[in-house]
LONU-983233 format. One record per atom (N, C-alpha, C): residue number from 1; residue in three letters; chain; atom name; x, y, z. Coordinates in steps of 0.1 Angstrom, whole numbers, plus 5000, padded with zeros to 4 digits. Atoms other than C-alpha are relative to their C-alpha. Example, Ala and Ser with C-alpha at 12.3 -4.5 7.8 and 13.67 -1.06 7.14 Angstrom:
2
{k:1; r:ALA; c:A; a:N; x:5009; y:4988; z:5000}
{k:1; r:ALA; c:A; a:CA; x:5123; y:4955; z:5078}
{k:1; r:ALA; c:A; a:C; x:5009; y:5012; z:5000}
{k:2; r:SER; c:A; a:N; x:4991; y:4989; z:5000}
{k:2; r:SER; c:A; a:CA; x:5137; y:4989; z:5071}
{k:2; r:SER; c:A; a:C; x:4992; y:5011; z:5008}
// end
This chain:
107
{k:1; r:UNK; c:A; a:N; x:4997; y:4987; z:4996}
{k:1; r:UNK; c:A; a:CA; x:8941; y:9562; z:8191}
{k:1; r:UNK; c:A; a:C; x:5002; y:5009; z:4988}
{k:2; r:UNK; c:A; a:N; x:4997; y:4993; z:5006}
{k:2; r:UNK; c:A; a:CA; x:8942; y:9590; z:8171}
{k:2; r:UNK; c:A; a:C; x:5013; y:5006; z:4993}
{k:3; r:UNK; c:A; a:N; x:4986; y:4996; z:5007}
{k:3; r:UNK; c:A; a:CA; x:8971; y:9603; z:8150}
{k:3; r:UNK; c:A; a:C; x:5010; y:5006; z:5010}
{k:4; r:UNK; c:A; a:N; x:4993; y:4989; z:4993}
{k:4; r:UNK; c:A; a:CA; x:8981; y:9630; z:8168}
{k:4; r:UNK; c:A; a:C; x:4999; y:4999; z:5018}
{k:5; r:UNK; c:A; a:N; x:5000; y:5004; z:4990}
{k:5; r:UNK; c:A; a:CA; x:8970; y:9618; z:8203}
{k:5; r:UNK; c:A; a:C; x:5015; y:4992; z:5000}
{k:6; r:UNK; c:A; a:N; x:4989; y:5005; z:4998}
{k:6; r:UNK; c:A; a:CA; x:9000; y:9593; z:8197}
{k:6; r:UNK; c:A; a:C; x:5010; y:5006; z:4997}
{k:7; r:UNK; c:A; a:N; x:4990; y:4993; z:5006}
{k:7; r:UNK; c:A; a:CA; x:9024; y:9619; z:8184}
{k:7; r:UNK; c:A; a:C; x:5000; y:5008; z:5014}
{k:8; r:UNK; c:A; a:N; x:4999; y:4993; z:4985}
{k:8; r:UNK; c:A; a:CA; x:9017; y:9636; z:8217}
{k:8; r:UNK; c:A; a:C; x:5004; y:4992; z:5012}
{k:9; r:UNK; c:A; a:N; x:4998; y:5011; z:4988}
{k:9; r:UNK; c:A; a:CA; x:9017; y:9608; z:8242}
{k:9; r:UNK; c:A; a:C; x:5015; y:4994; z:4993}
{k:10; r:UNK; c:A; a:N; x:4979; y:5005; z:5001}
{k:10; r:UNK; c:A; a:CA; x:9055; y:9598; z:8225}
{k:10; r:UNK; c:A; a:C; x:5008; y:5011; z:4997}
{k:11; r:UNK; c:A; a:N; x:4987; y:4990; z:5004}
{k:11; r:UNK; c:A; a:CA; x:9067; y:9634; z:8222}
{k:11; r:UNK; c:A; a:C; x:5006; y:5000; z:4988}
{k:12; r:UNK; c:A; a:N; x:4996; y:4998; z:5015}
{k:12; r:UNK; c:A; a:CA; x:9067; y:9636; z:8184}
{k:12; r:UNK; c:A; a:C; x:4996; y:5017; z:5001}
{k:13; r:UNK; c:A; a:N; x:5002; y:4991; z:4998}
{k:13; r:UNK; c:A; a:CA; x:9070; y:9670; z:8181}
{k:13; r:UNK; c:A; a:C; x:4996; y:5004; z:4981}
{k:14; r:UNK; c:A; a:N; x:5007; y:5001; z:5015}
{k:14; r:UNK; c:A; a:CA; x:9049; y:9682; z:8145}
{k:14; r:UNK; c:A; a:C; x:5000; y:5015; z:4999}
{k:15; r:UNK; c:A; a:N; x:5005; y:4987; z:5002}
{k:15; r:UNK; c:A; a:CA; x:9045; y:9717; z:8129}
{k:15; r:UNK; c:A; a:C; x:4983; y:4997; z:4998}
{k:16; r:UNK; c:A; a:N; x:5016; y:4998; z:4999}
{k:16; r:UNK; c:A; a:CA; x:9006; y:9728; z:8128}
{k:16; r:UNK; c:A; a:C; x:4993; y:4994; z:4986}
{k:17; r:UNK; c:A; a:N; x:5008; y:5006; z:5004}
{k:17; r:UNK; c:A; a:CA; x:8999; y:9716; z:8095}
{k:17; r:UNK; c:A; a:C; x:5007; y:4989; z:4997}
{k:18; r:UNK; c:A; a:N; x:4996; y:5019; z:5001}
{k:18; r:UNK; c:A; a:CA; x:9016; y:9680; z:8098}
{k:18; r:UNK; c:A; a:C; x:4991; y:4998; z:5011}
{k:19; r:UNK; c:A; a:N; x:5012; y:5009; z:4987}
{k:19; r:UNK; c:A; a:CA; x:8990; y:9677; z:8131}
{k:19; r:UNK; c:A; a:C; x:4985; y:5002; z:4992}
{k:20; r:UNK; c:A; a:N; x:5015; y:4998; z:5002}
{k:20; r:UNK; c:A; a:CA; x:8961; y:9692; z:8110}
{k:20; r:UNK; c:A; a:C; x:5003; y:4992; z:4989}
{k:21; r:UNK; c:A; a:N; x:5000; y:5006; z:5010}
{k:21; r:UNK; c:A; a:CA; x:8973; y:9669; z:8080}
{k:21; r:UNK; c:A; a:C; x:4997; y:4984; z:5007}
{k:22; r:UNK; c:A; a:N; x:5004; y:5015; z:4990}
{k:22; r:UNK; c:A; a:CA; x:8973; y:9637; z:8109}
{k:22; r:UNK; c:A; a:C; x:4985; y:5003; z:5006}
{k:23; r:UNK; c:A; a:N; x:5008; y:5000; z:4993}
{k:23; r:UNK; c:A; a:CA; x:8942; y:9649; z:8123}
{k:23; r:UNK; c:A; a:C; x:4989; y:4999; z:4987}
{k:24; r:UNK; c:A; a:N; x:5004; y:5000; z:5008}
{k:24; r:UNK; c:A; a:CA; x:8927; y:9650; z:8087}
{k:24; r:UNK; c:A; a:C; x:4995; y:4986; z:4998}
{k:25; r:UNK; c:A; a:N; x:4999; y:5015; z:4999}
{k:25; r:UNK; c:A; a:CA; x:8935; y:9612; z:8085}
{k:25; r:UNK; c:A; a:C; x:4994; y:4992; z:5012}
{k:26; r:UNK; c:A; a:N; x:5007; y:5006; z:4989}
{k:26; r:UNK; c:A; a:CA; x:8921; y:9603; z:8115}
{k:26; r:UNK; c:A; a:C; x:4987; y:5002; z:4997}
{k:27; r:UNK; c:A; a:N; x:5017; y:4992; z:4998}
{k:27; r:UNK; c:A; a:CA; x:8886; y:9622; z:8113}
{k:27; r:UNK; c:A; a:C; x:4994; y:4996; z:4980}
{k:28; r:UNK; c:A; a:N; x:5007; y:5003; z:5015}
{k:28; r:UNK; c:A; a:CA; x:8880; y:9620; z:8074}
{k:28; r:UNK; c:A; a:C; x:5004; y:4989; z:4993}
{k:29; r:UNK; c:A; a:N; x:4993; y:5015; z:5005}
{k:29; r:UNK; c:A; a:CA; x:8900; y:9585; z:8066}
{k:29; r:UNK; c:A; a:C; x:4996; y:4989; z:5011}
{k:30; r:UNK; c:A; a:N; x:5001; y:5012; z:4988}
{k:30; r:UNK; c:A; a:CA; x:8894; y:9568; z:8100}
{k:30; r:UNK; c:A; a:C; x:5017; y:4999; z:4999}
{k:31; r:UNK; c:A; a:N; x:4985; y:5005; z:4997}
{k:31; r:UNK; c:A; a:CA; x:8933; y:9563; z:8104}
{k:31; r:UNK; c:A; a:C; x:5005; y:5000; z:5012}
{k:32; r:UNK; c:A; a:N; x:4993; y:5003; z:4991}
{k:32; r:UNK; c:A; a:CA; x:8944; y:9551; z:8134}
{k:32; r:UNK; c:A; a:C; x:5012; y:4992; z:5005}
{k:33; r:UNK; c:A; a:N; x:4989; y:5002; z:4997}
{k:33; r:UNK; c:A; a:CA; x:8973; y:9546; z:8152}
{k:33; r:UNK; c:A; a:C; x:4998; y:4986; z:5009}
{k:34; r:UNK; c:A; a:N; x:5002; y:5011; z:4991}
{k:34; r:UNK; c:A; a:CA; x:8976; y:9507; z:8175}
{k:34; r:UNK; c:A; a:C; x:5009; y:4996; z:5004}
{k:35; r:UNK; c:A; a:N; x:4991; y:5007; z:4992}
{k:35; r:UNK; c:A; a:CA; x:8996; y:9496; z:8196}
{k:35; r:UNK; c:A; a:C; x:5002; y:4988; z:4999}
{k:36; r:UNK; c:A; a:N; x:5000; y:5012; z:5008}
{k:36; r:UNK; c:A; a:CA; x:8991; y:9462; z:8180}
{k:36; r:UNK; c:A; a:C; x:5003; y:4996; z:4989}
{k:37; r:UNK; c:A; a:N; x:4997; y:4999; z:5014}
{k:37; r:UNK; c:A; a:CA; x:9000; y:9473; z:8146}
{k:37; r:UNK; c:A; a:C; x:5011; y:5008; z:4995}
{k:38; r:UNK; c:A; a:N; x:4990; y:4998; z:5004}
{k:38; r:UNK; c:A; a:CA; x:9032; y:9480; z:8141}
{k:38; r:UNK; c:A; a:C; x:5013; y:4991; z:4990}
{k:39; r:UNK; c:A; a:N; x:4992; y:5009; z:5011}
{k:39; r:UNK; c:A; a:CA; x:9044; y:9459; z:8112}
{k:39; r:UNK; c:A; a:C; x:4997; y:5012; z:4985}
{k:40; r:UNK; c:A; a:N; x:5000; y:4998; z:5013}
{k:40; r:UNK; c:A; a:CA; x:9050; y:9476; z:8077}
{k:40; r:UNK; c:A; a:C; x:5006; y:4992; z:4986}
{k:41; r:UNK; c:A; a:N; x:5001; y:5007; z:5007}
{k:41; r:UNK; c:A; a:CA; x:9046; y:9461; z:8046}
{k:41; r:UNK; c:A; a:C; x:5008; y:5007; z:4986}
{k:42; r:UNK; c:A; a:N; x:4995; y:4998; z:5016}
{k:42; r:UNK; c:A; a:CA; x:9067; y:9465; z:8011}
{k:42; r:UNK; c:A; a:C; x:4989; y:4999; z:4994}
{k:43; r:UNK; c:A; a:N; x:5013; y:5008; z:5010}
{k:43; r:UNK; c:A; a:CA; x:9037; y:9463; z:7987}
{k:43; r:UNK; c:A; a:C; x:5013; y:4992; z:4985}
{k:44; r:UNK; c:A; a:N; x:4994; y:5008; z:5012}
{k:44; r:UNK; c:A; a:CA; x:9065; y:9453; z:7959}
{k:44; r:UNK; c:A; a:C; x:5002; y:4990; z:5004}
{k:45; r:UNK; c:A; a:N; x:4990; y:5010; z:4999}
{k:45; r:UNK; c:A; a:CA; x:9085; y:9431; z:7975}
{k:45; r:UNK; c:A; a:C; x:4990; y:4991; z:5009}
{k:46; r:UNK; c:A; a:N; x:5009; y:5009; z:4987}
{k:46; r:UNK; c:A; a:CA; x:9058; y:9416; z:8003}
{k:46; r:UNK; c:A; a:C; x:5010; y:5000; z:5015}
{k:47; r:UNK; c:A; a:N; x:4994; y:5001; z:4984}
{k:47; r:UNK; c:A; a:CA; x:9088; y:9422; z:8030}
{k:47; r:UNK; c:A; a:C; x:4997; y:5008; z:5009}
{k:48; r:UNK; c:A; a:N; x:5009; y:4998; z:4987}
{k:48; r:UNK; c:A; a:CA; x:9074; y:9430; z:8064}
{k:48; r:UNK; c:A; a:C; x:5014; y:5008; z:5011}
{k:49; r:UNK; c:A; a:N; x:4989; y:4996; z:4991}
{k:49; r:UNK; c:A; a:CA; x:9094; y:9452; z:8089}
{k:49; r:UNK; c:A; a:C; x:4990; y:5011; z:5012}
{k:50; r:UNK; c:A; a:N; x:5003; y:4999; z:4985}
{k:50; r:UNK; c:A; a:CA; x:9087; y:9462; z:8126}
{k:50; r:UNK; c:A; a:C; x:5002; y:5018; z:5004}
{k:51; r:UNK; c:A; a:N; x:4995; y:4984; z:4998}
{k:51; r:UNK; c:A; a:CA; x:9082; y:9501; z:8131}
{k:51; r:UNK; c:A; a:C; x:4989; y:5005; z:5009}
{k:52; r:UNK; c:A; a:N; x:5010; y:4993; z:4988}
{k:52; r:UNK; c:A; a:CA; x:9058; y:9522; z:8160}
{k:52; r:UNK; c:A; a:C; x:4988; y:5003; z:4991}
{k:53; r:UNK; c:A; a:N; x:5009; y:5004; z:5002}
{k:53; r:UNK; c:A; a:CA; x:9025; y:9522; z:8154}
{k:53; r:UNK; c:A; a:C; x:4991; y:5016; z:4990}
{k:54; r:UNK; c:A; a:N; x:5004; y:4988; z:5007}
{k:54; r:UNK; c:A; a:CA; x:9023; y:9559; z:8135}
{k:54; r:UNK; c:A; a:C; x:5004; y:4995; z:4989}
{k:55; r:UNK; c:A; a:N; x:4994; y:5005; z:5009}
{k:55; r:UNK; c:A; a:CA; x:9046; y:9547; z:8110}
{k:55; r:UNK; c:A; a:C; x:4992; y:4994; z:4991}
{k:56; r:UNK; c:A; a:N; x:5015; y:5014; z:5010}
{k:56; r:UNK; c:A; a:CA; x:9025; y:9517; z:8101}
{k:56; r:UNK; c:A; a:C; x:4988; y:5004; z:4996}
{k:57; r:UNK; c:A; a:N; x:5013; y:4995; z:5006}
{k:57; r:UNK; c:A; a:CA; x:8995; y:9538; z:8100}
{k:57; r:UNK; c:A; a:C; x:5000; y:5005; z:4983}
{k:58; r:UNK; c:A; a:N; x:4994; y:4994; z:5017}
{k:58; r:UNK; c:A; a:CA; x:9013; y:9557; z:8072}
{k:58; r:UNK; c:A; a:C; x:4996; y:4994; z:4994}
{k:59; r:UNK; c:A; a:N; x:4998; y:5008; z:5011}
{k:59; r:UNK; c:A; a:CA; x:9027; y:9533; z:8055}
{k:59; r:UNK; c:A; a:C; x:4984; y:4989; z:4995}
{k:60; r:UNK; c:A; a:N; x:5012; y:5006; z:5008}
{k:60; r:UNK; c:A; a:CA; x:8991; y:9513; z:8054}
{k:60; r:UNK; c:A; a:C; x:4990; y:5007; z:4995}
{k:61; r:UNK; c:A; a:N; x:5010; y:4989; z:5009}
{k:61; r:UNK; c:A; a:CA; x:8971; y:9545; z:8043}
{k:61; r:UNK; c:A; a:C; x:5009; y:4999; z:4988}
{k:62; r:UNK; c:A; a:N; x:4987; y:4993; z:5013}
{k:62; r:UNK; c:A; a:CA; x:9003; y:9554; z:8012}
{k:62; r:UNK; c:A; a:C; x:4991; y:4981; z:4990}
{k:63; r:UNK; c:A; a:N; x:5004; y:5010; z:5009}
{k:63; r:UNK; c:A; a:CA; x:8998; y:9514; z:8003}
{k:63; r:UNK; c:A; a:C; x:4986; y:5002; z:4998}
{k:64; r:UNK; c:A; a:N; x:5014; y:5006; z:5004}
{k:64; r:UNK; c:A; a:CA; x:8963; y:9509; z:8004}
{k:64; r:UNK; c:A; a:C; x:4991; y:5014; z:4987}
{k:65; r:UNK; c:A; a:N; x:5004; y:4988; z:5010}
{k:65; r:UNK; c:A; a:CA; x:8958; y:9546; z:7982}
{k:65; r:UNK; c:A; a:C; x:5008; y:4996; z:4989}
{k:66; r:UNK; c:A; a:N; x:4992; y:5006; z:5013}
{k:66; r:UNK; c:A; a:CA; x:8982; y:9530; z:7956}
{k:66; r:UNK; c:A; a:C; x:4994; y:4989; z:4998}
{k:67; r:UNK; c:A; a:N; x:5012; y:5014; z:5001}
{k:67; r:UNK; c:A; a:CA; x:8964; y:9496; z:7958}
{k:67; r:UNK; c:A; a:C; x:4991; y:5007; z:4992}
{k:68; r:UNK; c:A; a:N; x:5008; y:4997; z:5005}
{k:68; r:UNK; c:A; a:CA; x:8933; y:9515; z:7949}
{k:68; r:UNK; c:A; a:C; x:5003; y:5008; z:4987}
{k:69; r:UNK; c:A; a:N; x:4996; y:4995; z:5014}
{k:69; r:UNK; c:A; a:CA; x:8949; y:9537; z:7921}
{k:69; r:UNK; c:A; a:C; x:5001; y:4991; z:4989}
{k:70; r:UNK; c:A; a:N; x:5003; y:5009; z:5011}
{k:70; r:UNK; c:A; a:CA; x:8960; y:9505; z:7902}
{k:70; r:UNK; c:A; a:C; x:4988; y:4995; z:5000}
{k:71; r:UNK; c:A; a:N; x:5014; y:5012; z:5007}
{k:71; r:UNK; c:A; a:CA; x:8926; y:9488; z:7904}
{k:71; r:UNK; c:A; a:C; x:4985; y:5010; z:4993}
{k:72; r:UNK; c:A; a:N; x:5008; y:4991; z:5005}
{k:72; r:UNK; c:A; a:CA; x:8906; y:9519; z:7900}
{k:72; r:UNK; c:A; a:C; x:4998; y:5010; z:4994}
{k:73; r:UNK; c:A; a:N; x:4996; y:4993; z:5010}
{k:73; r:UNK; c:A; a:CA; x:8926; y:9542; z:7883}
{k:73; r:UNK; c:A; a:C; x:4998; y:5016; z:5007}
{k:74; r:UNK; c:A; a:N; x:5005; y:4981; z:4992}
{k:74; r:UNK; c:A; a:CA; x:8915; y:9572; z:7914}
{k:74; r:UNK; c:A; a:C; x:5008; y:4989; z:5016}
{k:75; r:UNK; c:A; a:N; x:4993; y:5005; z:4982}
{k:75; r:UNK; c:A; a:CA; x:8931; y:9566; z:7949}
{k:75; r:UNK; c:A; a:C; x:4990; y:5003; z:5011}
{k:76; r:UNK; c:A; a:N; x:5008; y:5001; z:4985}
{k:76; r:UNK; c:A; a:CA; x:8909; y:9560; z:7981}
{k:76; r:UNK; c:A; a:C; x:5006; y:4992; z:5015}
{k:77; r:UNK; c:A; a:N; x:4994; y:5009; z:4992}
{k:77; r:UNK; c:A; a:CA; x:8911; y:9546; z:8011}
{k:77; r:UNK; c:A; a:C; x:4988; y:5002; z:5008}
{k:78; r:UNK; c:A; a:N; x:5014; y:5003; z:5000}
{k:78; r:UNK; c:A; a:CA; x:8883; y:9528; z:8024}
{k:78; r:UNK; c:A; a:C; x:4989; y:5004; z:4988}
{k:79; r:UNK; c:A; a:N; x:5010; y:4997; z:5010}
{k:79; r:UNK; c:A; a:CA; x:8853; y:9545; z:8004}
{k:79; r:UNK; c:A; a:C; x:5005; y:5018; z:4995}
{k:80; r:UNK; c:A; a:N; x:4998; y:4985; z:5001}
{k:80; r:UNK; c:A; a:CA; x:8869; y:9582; z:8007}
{k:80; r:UNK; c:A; a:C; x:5011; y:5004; z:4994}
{k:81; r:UNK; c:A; a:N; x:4991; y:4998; z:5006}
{k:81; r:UNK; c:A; a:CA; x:8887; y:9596; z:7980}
{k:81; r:UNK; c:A; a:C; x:5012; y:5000; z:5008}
{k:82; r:UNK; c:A; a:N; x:4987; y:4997; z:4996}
{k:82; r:UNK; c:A; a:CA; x:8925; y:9604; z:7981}
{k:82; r:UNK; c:A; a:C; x:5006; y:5008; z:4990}
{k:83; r:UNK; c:A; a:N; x:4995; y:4997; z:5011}
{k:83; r:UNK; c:A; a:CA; x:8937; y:9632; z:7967}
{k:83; r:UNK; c:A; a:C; x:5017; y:5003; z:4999}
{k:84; r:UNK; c:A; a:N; x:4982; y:5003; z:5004}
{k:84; r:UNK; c:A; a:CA; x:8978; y:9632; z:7949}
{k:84; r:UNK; c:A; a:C; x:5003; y:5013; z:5014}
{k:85; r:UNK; c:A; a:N; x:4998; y:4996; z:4991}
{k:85; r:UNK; c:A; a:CA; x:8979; y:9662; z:7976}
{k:85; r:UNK; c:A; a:C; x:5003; y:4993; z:5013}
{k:86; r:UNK; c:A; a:N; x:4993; y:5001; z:4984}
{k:86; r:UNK; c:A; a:CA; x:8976; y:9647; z:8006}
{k:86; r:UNK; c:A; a:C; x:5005; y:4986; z:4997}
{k:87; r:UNK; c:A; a:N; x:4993; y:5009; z:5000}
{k:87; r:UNK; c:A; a:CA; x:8988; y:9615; z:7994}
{k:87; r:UNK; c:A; a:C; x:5018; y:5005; z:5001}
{k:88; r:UNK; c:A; a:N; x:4991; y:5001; z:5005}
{k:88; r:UNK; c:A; a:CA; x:9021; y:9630; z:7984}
{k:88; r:UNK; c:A; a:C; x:5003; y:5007; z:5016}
{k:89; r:UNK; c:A; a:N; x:4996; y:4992; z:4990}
{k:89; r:UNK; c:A; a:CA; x:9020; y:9651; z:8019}
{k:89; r:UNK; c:A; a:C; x:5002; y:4989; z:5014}
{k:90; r:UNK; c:A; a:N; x:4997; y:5013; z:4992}
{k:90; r:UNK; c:A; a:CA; x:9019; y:9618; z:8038}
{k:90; r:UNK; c:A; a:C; x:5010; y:4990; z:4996}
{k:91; r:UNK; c:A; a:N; x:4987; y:5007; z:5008}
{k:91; r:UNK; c:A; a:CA; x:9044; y:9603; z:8018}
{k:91; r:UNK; c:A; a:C; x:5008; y:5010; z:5006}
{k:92; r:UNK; c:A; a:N; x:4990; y:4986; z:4991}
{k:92; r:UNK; c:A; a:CA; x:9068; y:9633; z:8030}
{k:92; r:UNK; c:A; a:C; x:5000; y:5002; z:5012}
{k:93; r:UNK; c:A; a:N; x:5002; y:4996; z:4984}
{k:93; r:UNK; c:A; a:CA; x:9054; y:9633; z:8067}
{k:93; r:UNK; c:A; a:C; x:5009; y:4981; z:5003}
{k:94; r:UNK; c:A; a:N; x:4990; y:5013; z:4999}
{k:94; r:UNK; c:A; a:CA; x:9069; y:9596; z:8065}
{k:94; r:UNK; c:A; a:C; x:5012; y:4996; z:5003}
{k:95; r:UNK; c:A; a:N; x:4983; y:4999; z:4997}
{k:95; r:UNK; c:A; a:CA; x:9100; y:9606; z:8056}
{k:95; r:UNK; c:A; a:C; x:5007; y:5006; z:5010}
{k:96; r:UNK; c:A; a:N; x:4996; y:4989; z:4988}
{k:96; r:UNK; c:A; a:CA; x:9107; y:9632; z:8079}
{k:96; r:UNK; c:A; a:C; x:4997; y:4996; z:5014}
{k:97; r:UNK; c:A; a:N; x:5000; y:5007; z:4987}
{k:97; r:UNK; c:A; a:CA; x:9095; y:9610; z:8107}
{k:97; r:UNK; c:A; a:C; x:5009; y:4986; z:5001}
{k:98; r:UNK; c:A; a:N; x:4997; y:5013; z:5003}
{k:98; r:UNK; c:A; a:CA; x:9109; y:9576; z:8100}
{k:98; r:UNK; c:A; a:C; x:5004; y:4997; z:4986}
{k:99; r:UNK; c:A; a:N; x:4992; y:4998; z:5009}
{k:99; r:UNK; c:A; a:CA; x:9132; y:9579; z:8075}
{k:99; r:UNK; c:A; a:C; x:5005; y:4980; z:4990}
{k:100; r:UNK; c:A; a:N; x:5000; y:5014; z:5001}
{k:100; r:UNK; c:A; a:CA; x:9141; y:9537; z:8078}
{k:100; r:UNK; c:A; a:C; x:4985; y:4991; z:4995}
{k:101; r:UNK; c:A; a:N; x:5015; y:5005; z:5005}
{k:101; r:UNK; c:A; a:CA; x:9106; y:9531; z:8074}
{k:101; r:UNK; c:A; a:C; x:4996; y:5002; z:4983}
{k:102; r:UNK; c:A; a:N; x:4998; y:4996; z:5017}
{k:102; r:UNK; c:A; a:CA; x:9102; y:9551; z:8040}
{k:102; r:UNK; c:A; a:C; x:5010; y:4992; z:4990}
{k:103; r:UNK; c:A; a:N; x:4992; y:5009; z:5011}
{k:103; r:UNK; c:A; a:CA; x:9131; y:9533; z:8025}
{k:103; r:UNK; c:A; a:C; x:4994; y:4985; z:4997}
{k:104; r:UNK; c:A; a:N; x:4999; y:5016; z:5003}
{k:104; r:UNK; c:A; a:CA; x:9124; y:9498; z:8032}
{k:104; r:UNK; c:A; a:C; x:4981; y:4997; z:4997}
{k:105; r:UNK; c:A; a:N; x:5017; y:5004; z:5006}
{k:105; r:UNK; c:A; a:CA; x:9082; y:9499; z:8023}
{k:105; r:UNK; c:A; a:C; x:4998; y:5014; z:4988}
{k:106; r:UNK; c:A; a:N; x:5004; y:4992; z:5009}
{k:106; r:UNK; c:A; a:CA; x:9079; y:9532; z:8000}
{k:106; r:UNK; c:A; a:C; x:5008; y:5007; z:4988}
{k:107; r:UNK; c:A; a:N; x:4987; y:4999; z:5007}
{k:107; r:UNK; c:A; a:CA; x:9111; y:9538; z:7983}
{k:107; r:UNK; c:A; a:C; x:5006; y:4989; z:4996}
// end
């Protein structure tokens, strides 16, 4: 499901550009939300913790754009750039939603 479809359907309430910043991710990243995928991952540490299925999207777009930075030295995700903008604007949409989540995988 969509970013912002699940931010609706759970009553996350967003300003207009944190839904056009999730709708960005969805349509130009492919980033979706699952109901099956609610685990986030430390990339330092490898520890795993149990968060709703927005969260985890995050948190595996943030990793997997830092992944690609060390190996490539430019950040993507999938094949489609990532620029320090909206990396750093999803890193902050993180925080401000799921504050427990940011600490224990991104901080």
């Amino acid at each position: 499901m969509k970013l912002t479809e699940y931010t609706s359907a759970n009553g996350i309430a967003l300003t207009q550009p944190e839904s056009n910043l999730l709708n960005q991710l969805s349509e130009k990243y492919g980033l979706l939300a699952s109901e099956n995928e609610t685990i986030a991952r430390n990339s330092f540490t490898g520890d795993e913790f149990t968060t709703n299925p927005l969260s985890a999207a995050l948190v595996k777009f943030l990793n997997v754009a830092y992944r690609n930075y060390n190996l490539f030295n430019k950040m993507y995700f999938g094949s489609t750039p990532v620029t320090i903008n909206t990396y750093d604007r999803v890193k902050y949409l993180l925080l401000k939603l799921d504050k427990e989540t940011y600490f224990n995988t991104i901080d």
